[in-house]
C-alpha positions as CSV (number, residue, x, y, z in Angstrom):
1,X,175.1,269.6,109.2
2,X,171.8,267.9,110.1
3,X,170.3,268.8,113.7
4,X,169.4,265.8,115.7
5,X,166.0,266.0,116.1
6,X,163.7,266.8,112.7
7,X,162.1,270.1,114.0
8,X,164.9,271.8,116.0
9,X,165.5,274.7,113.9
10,X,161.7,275.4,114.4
11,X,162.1,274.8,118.4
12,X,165.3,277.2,118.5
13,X,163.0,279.9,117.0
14,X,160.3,279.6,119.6
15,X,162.8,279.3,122.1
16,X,164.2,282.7,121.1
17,X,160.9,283.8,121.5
18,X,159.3,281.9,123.7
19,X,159.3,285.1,126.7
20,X,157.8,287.4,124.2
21,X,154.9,285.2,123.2
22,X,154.4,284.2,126.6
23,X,154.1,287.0,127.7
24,X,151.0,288.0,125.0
25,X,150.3,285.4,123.8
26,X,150.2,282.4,126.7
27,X,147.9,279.4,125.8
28,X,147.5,280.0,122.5
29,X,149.6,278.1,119.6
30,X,152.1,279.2,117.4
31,X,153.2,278.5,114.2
32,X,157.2,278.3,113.1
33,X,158.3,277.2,109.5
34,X,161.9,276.8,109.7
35,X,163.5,279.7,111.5
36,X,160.0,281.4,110.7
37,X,158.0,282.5,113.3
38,X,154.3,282.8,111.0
39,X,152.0,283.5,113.8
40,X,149.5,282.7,116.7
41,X,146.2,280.8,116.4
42,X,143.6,280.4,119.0
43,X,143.6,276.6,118.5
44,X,145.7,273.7,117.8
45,X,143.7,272.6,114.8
46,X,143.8,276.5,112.6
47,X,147.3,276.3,113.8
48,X,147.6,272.8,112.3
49,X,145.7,273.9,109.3
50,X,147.4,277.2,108.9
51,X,150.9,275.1,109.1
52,X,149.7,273.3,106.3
53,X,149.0,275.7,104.0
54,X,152.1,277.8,104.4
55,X,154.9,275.0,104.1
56,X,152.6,271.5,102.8
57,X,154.0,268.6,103.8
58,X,158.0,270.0,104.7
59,X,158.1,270.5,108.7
60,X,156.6,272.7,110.9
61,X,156.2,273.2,114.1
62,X,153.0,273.8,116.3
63,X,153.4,274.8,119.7
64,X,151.1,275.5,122.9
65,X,152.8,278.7,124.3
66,X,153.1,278.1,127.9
67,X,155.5,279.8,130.5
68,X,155.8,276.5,132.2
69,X,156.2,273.3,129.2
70,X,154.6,270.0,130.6
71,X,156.9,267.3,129.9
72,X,155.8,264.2,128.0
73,X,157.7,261.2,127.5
74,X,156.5,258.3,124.9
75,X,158.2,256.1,123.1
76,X,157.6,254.7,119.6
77,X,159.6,251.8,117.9
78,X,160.2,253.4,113.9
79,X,162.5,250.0,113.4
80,X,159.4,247.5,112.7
81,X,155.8,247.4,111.5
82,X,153.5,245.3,113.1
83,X,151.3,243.3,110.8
């Protein structure tokens, strides 16, 4: 079975160790290839990079660890391109 949303076997990872790496890790980025927790990164962009290099162009996931998540909402229409 699919999940709904592209990356969440890569968000039920960091979620399973989202106390752990807040705890020593908070601020920092982390790196999760599948189930795959790869590792921390001072910033977004070696995280990115690093991502990049482990799984090419399959999904990752790069996350700020923060013990309290800001909550962004946006909304992008996939259904059309605009010429």
């Amino acid at each position: 079975m699919t999940p709904a949303h592209p990356l969440q076997t890569e968000l039920d990872a960091y979620k399973e160790r989202r106390d752990e790496l807040v705890a020593e890790h908070e601020g920092k980025f982390a790196l999760f290839c599948g189930s795959e927790f790869v590792g921390v990164w001072d910033t977004y962009e070696d995280a990115l990079q690093a991502g990049y290099t482990k799984a090419g162009l399959q999904p990752f996931l790069v996350k700020q660890i923060r013990g309290i998540e800001q909550i962004h909402f946006f909304s992008r229409d996939l259904t059309s391109c605009p010429s």
